[in-house]
Every structure is written in structure tokens, then in C-alpha cells.
PyMOL commands that place a pseudoatom at each C-alpha (Angstrom):
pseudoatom trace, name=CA, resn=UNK, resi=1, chain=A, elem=C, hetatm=0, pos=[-27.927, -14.951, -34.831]
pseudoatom trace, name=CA, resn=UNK, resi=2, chain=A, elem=C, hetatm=0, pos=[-28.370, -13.012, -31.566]
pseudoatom trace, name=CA, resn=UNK, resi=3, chain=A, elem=C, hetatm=0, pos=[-28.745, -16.160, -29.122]
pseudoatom trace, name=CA, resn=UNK, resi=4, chain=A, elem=C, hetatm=0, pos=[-25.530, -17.223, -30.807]
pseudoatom trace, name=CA, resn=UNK, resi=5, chain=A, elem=C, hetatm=0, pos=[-23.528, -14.711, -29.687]
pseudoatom trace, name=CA, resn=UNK, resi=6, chain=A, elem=C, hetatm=0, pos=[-25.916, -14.553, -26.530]
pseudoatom trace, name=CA, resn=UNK, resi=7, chain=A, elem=C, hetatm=0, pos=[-24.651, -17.927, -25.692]
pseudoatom trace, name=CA, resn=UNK, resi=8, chain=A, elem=C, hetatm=0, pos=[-21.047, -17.194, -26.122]
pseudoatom trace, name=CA, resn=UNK, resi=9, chain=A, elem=C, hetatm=0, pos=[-20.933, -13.979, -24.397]
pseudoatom trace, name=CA, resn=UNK, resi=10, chain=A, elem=C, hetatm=0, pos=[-22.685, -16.228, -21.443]
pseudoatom trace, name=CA, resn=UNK, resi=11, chain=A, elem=C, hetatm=0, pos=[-20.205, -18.661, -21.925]
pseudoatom trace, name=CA, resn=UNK, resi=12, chain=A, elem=C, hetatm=0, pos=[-17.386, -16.411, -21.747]
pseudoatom trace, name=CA, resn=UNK, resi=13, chain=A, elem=C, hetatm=0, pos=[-18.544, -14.662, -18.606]
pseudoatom trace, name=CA, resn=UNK, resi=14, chain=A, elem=C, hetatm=0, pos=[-18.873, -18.067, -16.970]
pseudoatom trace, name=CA, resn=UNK, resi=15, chain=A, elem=C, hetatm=0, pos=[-15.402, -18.815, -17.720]
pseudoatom trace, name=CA, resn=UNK, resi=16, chain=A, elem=C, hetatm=0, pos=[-13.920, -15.180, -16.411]
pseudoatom trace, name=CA, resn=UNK, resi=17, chain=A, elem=C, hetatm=0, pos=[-16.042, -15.914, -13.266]
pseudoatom trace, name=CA, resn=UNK, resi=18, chain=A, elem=C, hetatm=0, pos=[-14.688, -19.438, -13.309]
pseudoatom trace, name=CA, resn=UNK, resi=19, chain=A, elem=C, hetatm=0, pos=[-10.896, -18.543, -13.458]
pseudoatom trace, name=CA, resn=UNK, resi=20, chain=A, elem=C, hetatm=0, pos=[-10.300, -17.122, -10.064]
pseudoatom trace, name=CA, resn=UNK, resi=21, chain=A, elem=C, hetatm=0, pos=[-11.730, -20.415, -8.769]
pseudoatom trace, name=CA, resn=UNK, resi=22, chain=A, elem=C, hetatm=0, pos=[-9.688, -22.533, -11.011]
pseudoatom trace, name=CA, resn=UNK, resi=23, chain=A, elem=C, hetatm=0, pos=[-6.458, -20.794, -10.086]
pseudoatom trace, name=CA, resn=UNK, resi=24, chain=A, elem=C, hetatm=0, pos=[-7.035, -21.150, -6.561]
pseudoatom trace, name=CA, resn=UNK, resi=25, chain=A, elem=C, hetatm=0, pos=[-7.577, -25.240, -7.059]
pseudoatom trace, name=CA, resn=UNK, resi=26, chain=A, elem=C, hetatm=0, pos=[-4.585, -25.687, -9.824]
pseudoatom trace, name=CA, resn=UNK, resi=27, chain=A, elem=C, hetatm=0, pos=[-2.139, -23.279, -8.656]
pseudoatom trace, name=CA, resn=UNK, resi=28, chain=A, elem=C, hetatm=0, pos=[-1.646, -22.829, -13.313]
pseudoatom trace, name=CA, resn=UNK, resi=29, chain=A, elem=C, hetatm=0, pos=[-0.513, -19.816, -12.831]
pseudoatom trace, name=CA, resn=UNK, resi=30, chain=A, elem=C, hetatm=0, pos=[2.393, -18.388, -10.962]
pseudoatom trace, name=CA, resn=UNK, resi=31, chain=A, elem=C, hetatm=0, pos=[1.613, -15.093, -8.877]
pseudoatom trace, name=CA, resn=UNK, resi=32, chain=A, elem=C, hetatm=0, pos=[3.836, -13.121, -7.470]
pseudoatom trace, name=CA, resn=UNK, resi=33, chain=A, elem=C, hetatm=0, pos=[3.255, -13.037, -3.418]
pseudoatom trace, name=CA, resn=UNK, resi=34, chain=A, elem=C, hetatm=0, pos=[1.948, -9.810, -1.808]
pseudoatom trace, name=CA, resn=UNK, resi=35, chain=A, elem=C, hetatm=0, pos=[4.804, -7.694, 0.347]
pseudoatom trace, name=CA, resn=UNK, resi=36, chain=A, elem=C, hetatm=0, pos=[4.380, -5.986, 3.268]
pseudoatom trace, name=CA, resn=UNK, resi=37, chain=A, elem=C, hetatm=0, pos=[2.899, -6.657, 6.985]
pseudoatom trace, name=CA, resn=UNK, resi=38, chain=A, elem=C, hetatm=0, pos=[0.883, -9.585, 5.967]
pseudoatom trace, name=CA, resn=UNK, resi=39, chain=A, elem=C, hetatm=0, pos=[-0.572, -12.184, 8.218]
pseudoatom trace, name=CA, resn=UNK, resi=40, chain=A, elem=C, hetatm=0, pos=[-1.878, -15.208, 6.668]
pseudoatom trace, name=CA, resn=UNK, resi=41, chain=A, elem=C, hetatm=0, pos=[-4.777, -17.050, 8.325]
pseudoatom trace, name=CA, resn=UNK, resi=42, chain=A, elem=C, hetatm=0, pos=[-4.618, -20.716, 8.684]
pseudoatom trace, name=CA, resn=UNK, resi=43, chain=A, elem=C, hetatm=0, pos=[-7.445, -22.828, 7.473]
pseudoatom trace, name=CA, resn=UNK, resi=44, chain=A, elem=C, hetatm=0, pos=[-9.525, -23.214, 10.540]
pseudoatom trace, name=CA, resn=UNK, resi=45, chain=A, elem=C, hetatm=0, pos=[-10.005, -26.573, 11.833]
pseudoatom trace, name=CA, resn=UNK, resi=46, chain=A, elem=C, hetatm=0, pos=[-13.967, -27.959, 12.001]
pseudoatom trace, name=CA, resn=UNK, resi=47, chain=A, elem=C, hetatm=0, pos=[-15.383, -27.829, 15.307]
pseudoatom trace, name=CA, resn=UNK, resi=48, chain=A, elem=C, hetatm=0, pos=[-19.239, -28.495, 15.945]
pseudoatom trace, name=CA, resn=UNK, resi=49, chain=A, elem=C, hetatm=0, pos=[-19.284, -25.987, 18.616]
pseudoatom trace, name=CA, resn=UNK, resi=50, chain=A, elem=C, hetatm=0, pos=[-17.520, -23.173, 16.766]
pseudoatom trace, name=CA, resn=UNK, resi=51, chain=A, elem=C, hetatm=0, pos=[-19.729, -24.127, 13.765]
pseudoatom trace, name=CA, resn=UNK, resi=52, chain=A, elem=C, hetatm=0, pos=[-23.308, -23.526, 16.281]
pseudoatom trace, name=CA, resn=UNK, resi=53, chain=A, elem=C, hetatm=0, pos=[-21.633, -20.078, 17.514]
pseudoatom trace, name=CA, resn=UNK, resi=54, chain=A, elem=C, hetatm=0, pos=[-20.949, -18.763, 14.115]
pseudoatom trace, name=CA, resn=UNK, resi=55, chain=A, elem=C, hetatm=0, pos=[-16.855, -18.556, 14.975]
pseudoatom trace, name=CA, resn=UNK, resi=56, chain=A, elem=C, hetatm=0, pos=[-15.408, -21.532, 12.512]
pseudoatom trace, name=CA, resn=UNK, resi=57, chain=A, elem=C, hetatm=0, pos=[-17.485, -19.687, 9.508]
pseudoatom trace, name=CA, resn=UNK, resi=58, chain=A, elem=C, hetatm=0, pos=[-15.924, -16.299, 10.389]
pseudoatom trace, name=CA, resn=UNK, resi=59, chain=A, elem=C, hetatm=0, pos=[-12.481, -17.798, 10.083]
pseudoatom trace, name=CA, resn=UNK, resi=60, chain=A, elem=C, hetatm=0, pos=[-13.268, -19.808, 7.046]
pseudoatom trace, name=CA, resn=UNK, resi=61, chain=A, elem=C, hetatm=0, pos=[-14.706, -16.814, 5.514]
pseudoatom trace, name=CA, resn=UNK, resi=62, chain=A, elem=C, hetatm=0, pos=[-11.363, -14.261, 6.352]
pseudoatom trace, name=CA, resn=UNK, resi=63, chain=A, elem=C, hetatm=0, pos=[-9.054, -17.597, 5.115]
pseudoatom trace, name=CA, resn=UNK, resi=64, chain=A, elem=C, hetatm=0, pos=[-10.598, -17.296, 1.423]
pseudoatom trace, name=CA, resn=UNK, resi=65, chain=A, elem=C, hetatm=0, pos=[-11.219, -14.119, 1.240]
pseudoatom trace, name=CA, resn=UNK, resi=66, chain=A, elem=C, hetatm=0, pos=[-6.887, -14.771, 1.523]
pseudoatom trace, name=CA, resn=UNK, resi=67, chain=A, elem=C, hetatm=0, pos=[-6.536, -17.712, -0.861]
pseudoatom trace, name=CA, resn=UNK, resi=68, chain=A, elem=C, hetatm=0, pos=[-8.993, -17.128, -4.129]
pseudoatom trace, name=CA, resn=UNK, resi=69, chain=A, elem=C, hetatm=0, pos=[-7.624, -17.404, -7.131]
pseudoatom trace, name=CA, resn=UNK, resi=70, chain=A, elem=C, hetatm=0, pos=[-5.144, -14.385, -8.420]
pseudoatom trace, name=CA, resn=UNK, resi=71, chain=A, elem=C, hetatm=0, pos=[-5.835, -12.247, -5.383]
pseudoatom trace, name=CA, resn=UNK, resi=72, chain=A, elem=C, hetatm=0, pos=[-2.495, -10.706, -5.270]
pseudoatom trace, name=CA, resn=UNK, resi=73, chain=A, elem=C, hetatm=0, pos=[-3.247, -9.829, -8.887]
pseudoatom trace, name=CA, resn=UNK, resi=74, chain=A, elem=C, hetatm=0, pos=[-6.423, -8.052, -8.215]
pseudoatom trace, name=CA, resn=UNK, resi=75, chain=A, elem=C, hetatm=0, pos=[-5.182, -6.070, -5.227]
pseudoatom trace, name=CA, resn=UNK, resi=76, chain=A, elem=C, hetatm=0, pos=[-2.420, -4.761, -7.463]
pseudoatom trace, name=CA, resn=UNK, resi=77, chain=A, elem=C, hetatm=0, pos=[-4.510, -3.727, -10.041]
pseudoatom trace, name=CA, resn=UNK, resi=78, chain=A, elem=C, hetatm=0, pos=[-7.033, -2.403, -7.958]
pseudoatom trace, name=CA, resn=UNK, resi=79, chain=A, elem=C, hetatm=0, pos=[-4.180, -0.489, -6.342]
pseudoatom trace, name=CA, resn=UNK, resi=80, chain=A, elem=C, hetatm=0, pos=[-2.955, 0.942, -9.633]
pseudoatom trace, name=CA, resn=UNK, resi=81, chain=A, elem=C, hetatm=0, pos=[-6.349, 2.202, -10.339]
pseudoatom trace, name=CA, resn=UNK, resi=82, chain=A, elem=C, hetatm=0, pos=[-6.717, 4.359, -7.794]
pseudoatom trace, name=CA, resn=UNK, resi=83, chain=A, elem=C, hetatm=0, pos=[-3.129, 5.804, -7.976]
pseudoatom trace, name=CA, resn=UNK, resi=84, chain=A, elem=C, hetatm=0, pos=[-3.790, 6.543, -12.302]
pseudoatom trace, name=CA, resn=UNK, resi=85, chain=A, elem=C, hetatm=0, pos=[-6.793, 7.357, -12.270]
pseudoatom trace, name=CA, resn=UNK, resi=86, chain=A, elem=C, hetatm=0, pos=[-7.905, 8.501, -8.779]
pseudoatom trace, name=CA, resn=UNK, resi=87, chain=A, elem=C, hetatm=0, pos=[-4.200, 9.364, -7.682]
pseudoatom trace, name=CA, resn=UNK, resi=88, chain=A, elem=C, hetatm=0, pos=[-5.388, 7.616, -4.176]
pseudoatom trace, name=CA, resn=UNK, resi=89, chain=A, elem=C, hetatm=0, pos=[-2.586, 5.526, -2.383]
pseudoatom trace, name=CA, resn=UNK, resi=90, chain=A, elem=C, hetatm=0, pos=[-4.013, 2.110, -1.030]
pseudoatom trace, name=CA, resn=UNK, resi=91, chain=A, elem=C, hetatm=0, pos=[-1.250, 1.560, 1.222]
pseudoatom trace, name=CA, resn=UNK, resi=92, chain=A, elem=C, hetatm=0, pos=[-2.056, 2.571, 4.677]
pseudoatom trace, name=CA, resn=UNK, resi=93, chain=A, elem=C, hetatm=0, pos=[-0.036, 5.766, 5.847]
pseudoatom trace, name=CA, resn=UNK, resi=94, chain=A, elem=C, hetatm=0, pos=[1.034, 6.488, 2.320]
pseudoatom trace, name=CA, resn=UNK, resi=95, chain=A, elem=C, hetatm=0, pos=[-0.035, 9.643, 0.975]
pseudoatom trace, name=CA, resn=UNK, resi=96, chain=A, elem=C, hetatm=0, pos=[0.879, 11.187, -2.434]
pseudoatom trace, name=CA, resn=UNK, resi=97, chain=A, elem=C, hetatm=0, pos=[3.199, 13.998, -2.288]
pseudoatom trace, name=CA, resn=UNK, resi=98, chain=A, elem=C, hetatm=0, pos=[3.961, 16.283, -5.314]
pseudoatom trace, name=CA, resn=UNK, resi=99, chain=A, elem=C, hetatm=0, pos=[5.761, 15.271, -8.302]
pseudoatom trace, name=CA, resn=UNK, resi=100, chain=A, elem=C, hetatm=0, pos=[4.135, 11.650, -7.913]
pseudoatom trace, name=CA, resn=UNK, resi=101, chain=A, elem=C, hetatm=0, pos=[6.474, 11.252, -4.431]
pseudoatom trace, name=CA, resn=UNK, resi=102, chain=A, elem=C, hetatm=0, pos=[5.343, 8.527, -2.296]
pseudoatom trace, name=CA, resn=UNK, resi=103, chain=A, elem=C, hetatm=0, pos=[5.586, 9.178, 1.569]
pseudoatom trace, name=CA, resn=UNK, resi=104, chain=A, elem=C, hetatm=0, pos=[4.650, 6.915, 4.663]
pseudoatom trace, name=CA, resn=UNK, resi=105, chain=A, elem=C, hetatm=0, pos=[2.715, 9.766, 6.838]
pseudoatom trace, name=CA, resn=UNK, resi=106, chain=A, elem=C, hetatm=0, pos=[5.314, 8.545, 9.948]
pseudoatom trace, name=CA, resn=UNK, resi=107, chain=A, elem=C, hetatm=0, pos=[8.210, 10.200, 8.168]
pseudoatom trace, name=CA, resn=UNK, resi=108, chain=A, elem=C, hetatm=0, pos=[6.436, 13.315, 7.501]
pseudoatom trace, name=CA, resn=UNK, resi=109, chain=A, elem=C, hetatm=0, pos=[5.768, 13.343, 11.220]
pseudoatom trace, name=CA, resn=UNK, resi=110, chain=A, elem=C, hetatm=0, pos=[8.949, 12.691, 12.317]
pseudoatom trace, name=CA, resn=UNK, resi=111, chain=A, elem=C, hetatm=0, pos=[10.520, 15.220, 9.953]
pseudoatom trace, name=CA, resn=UNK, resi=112, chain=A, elem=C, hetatm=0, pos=[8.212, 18.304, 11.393]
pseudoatom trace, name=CA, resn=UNK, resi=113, chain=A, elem=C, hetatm=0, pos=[8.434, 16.723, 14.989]
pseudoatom trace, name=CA, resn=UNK, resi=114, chain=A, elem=C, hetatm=0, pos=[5.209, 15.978, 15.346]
pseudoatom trace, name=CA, resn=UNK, resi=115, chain=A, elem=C, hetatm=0, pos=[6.140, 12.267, 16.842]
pseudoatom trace, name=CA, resn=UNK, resi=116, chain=A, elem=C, hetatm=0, pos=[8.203, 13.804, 19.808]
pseudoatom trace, name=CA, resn=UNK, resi=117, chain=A, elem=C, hetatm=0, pos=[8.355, 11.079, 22.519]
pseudoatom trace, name=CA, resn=UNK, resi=118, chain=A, elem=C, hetatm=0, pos=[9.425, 13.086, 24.846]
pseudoatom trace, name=CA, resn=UNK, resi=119, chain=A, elem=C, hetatm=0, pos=[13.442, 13.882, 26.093]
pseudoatom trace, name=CA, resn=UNK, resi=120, chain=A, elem=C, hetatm=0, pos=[12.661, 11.584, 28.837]
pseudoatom trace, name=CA, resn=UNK, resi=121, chain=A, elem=C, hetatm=0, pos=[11.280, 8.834, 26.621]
pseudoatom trace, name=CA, resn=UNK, resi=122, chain=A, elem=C, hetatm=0, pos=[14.525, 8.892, 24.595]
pseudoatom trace, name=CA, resn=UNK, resi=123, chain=A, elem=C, hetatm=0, pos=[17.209, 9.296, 27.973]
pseudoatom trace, name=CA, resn=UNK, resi=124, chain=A, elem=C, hetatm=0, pos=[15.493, 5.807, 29.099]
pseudoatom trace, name=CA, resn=UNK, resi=125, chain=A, elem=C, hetatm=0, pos=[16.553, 4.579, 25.428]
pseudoatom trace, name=CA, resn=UNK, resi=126, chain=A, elem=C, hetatm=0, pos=[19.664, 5.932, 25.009]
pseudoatom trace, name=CA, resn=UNK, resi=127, chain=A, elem=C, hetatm=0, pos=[20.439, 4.308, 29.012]
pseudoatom trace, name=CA, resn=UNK, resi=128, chain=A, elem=C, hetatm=0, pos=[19.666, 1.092, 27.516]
pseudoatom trace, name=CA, resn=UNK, resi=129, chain=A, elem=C, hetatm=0, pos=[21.533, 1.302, 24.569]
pseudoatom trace, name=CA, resn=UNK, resi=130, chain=A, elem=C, hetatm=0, pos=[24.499, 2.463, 26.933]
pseudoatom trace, name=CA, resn=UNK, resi=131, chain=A, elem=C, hetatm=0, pos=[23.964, -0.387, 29.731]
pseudoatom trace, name=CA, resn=UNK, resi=132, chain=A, elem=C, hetatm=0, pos=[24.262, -2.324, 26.331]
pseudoatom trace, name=CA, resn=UNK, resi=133, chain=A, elem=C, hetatm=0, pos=[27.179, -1.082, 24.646]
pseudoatom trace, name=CA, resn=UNK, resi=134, chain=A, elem=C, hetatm=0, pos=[29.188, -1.482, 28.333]
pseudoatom trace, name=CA, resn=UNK, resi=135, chain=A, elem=C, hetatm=0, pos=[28.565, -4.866, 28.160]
pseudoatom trace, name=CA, resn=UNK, resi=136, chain=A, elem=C, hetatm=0, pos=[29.212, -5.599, 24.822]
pseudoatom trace, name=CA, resn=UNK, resi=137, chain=A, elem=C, hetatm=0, pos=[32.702, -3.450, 25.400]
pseudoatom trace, name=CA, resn=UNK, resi=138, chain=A, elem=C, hetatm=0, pos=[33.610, -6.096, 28.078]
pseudoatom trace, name=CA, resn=UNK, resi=139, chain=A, elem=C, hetatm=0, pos=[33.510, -9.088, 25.178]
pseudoatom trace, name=CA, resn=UNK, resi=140, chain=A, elem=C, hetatm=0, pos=[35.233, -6.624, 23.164]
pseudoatom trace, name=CA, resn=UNK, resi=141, chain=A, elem=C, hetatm=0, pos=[32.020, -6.070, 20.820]
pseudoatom trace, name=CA, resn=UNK, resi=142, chain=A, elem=C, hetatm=0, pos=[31.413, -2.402, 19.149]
pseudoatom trace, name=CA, resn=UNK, resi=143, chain=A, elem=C, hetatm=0, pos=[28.460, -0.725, 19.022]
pseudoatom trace, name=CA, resn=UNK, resi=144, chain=A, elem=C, hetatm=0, pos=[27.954, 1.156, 15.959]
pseudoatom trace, name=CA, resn=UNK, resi=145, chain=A, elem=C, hetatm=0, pos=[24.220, 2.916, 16.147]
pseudoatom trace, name=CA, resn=UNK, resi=146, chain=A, elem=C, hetatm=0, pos=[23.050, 4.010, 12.924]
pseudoatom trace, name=CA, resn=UNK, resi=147, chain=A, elem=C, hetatm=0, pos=[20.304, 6.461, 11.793]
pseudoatom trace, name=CA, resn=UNK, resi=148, chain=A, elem=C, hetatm=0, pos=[18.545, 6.688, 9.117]
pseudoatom trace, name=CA, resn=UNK, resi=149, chain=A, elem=C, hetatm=0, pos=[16.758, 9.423, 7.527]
pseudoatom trace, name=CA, resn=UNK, resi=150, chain=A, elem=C, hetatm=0, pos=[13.110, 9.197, 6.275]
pseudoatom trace, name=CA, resn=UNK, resi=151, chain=A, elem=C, hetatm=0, pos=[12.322, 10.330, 2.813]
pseudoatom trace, name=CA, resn=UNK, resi=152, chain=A, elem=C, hetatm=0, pos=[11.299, 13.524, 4.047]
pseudoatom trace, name=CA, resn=UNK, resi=153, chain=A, elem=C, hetatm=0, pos=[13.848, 14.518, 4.874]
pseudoatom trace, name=CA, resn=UNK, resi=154, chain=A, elem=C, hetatm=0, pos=[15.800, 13.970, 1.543]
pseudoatom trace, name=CA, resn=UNK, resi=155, chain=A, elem=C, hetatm=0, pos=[12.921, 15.384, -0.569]
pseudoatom trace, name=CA, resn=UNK, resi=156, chain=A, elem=C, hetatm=0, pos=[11.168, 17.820, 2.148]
pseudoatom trace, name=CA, resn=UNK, resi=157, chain=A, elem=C, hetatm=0, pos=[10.332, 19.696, -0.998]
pseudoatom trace, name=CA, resn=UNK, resi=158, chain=A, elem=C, hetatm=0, pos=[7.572, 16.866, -2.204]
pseudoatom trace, name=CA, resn=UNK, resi=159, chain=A, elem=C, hetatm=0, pos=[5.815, 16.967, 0.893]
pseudoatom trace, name=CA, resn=UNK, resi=160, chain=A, elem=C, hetatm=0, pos=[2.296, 17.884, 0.237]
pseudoatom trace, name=CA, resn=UNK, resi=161, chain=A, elem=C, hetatm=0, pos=[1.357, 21.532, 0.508]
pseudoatom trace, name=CA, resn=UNK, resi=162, chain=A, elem=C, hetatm=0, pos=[-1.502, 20.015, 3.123]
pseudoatom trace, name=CA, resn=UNK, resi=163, chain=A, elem=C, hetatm=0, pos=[0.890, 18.385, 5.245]
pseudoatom trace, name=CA, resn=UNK, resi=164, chain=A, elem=C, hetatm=0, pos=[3.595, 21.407, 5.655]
pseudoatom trace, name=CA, resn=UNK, resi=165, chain=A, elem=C, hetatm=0, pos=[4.030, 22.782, 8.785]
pseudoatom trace, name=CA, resn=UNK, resi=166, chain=A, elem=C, hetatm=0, pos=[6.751, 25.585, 10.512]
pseudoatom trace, name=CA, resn=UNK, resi=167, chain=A, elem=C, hetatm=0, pos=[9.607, 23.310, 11.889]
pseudoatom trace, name=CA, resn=UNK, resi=168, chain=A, elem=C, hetatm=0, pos=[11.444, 26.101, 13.780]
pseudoatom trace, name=CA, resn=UNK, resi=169, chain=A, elem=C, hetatm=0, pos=[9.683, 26.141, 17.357]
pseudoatom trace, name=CA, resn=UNK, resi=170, chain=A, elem=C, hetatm=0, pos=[9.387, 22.274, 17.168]
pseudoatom trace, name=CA, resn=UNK, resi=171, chain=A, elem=C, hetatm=0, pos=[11.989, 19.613, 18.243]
pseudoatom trace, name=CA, resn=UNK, resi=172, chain=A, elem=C, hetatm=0, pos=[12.322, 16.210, 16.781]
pseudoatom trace, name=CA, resn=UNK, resi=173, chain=A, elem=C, hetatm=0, pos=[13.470, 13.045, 18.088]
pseudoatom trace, name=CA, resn=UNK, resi=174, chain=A, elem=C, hetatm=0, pos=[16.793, 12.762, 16.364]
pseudoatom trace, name=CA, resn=UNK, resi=175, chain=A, elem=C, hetatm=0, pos=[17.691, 16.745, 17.016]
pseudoatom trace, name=CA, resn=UNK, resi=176, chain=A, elem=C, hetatm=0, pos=[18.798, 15.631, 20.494]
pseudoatom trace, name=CA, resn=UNK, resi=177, chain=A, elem=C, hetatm=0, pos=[22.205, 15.327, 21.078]
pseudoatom trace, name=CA, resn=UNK, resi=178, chain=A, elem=C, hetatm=0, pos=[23.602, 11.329, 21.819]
pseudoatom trace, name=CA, resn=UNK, resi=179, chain=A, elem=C, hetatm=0, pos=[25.629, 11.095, 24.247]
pseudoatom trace, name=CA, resn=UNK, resi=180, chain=A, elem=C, hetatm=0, pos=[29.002, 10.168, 23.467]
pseudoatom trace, name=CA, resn=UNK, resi=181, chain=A, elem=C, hetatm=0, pos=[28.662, 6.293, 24.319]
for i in range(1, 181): cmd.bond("trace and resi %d" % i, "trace and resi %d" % (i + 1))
show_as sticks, trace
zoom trace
């Protein structure tokens, strides 16, 4: 009795192991793409010389690593995961303000100041964006420059106790005044 169910827990392991790979070869199930800043690598091409030097298994290696079988559907669970049961964000620059609020770190930043380019930085900008609206003007194109806010600064009151900071003394990159162009 126990090598029969021996045998089928072997056999079911073998197929669980064995999906991935048959996904990736049959395409049988559809899986929704990954979204983000993602940069597929192409299959690399065989060359004898990049074989000897160790380069054309590299790429081969980092392309399916990219294409096995329900990989978008593993790196989404994984992801849940650690935000349930860890409360870890995966995404990089997301951190986990209070209340469950997501935040990119870059919006935090730019909501204390702590990004400041500098008022020279942002003079050279808005020069260009003038020498560009002048010459739009002249085919009788507006300019309309919009700004958006960052989540932190709709919900500064998520932001993680860690991450607060005394935004009187500093400056930020959209407190300077535009010029009227």
C-alpha cells in the first residue's frame, strides 16, 4: 500500500516539475505579460567562439531564465508573498507606507526636497522649454506644461514614520517659481 501511493506522489511531483517546461513549449496556457521597465533578451545566436569564452551560455542562460514556463505567474505570486505575509514590496523603489499605501521612494524624495537639482539645473530647463515654446509660437503651436504631483504629496500622511523628514528649511524642485513663458 505505501509504494502505491509512493509512486503516485512521485508521479505527481514529476508532473508539477514538468509543467513549467510544458508551458514554455505549448504556450496551453495564456499568461498575462509582466508590466513595467522590462527588457527582453533575444535568443542568442550560436557562435563557436562565444561558446569557448563562456559568453553565448551566459546569454542563453539570462534568455530562459526570461521564457520558462508561467514565469510571470511565479513572480506575481512570489511578489504577493512577501507583501501578505512579509509586508516586503518587490518592486524596486517601492516601499510600504502606512495604511497598506504604496510609494515609489522618488516621490517621497521629491516631496521633502531631497532630489533638489539645483536652481541652476532647472533655469537651463526652463530656457529650453522657453527657446521651445518661441518657436512653436511662430507656427502658432501652444505650449501647455503640465505638472503632476507624486502620491506624496496627496497622501503625505501615509508616508512612513522612517522616511519623514522637516520640509520647512528645504526647497523642492517644483517650489520655484516658472517664469511666465
Amino acid at each position: 500500500m505505501g509504494t502505491k501511493k509512493t509512486r503516485l506522489l512521485f508521479v505527481f511531483m514529476g508532473m508539477l516539475v514538468l509543467l513549467p517546461l510544458l508551458q514554455q513549449l505549448t504556450g496551453m496556457v495564456k499568461v498575462k505579460p509582466l508590466f513595467g521597465a522590462i527588457t527582453e533578451s533575444q535568443k542568442p545566436l550560436f557562435d563557436f567562439s562565444r561558446w569557448m569564452e563562456g559568453d553565448y551560455q551566459k546569454e542563453m542562460e539570462s534568455y530562459l531564465n526570461e521564457k520558462f514556463g508561467f514565469r510571470n505567474y511565479f513572480i506575481r505570486l512570489n511578489n504577493q508573498v512577501a507583501y501578505s505575509l512579509y509586508r516586503k514590496a518587490k518592486a524596486n523603489g517601492v516601499i510600504i507606507g502606512k495604511e497598506n499605501y504604496l510609494y515609489e521612494l522618488s516621490y517621497i524624495n521629491a516631496y521633502y526636497g531631497r532630489d533638489f537639482v539645483g536652481k541652476d539645473s532647472i533655469d537651463h530647463v526652463l530656457a529650453k522649454v522657453q527657446f521651445l515654446t518661441t518657436a512653436l509660437k511662430k507656427k502658432n503651436i501652444d505650449l501647455i506644461l503640465v505638472f503632476n504631483p507624486g502620491k506624496a504629496s496627496y497622501y503625505p500622511e501615509f508616508i512612513p514614520d522612517s522616511l519623514r523628514s522637516e520640509k520647512v528649511l528645504l526647497i523642492t524642485n517644483t517650489m520655484l517659481k516658472l517664469p511666465k513663458l
